[in-house]
C-alpha positions, -999 to +999 in steps of 0.1 A: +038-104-521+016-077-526+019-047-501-016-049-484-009-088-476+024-080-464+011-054-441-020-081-425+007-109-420+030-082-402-003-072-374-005-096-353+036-096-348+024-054-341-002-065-317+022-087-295+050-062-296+026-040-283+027-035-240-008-042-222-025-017-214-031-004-179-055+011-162-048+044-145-045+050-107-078+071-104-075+092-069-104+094-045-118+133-040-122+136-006-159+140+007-177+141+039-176+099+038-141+089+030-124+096+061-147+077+084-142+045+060-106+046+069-112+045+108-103+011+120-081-018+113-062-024+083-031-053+072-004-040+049-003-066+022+023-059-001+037-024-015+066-012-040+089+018-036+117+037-051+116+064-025+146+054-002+135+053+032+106+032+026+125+009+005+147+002+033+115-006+056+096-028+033+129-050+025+131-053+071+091-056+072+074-088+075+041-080+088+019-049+099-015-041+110-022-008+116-052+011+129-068+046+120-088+069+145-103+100+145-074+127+159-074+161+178-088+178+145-109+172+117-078+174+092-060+146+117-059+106+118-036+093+151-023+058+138-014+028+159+016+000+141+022-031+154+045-043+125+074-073+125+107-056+115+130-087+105+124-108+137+114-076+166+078-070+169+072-032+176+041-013+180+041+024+175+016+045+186+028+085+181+023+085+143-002+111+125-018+114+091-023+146+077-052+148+053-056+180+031-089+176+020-091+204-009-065+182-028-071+148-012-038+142-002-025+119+030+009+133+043+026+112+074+053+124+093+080+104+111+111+105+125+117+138+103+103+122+073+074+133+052+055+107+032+031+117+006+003+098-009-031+098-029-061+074-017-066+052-051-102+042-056-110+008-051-129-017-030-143-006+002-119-034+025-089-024+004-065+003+011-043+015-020-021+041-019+002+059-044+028+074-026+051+106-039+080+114-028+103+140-039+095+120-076+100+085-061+071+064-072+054+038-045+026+017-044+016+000-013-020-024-010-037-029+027-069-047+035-092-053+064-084-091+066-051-103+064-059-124+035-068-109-005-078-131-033-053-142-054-072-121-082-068-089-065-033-096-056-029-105-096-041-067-105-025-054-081+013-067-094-004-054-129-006-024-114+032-024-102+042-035-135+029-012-156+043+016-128+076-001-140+083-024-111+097-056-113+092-090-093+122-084-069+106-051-062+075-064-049+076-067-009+049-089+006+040-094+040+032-129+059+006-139+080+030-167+099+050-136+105+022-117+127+028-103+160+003-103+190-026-079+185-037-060+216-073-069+205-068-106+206-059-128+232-021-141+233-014-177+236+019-189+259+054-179+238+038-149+225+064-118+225+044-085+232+056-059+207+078-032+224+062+000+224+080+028+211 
């Protein structure tokens, strides 16, 4: 067989050898508008993490809506959390986000541990965020319904996959699993989250 033959017969094994491409996580830079159209509330979806402590969260988390408003400074969000961890609803309401607006960075605090991440560009009612910790990669998806179309749940685990996470590494969230919201009215058997 002559060598060019050999070579066109031998591409399309190339080609499917080859891993899909993915797009890159392009961050938000921070302006005058991005802040604001974070204010409000938002459902966690679905996230991946290597980072320790939030690995242990999202394997006990089930659902969470959380809220962002405007804080005692312009560089400060106060969050509210009303989440499901395994089968106790608990609504927080002392968390802060840090933003550091000349490298568009989010930093969170809790319980004596720092969570960094980048605002990834996106939609206007989704929330994605890659999170770095101390080298640990993380991915986490939020949006202002609980519900995303299938197709933007499909890029998203794209996304996850081509940051080298696996199906079992994928944490989802349920809607069956939703605690009362302060905003809505609660129907009898309801269990009001305990406030921490």
């Amino acid at each position: 067989m002559p060598p060019p033959l050999a070579l066109l017969l031998a591409l399309p094994l190339a080609l499917a050898a080859e891993p899909p491409t993915c797009a890159p996580l392009v961050p938000v830079t921070f302006d005058n508008t991005t802040i604001p159209g974070l204010l409000g509330h938002w459902f966690y979806i679905m996230g991946s993490s290597r980072y320790p402590p939030h690995l242990a969260e999202m394997k006990a988390l089930k659902h969470a809506v959380f809220s962002f408003y405007p804080g005692s400074h312009k560089d400060e969000l106060n969050v509210t959390e009303i989440m499901r961890m395994n089968e106790t609803c608990v609504a927080k309401n002392t968390s802060k986000i840090h933003v550091f607006s000349e490298n568009s960075t989010l930093a969170h605090v809790e319980d004596n541990v720092m969570s960094t991440a980048k605002l990834i560009q996106t939609d206007k009612d989704l929330l994605i965020l890659n999170h770095f910790n101390s080298g640990f990669p993380g991915l986490s998806l939020s949006a202002r319904t609980p519900n995303v179309s299938k197709e933007r749940l499909e890029e998203f685990r794209a996304q996850l996959h081509c940051l080298g996470f696996t199906d079992d590494e994928m944490f989802f969230t349920s809607e069956k699993d939703a605690c009362p919201l302060p905003w809505e009215k609660t129907g009898e058997g309801d269990t009001e989250p305990h406030l921490e």
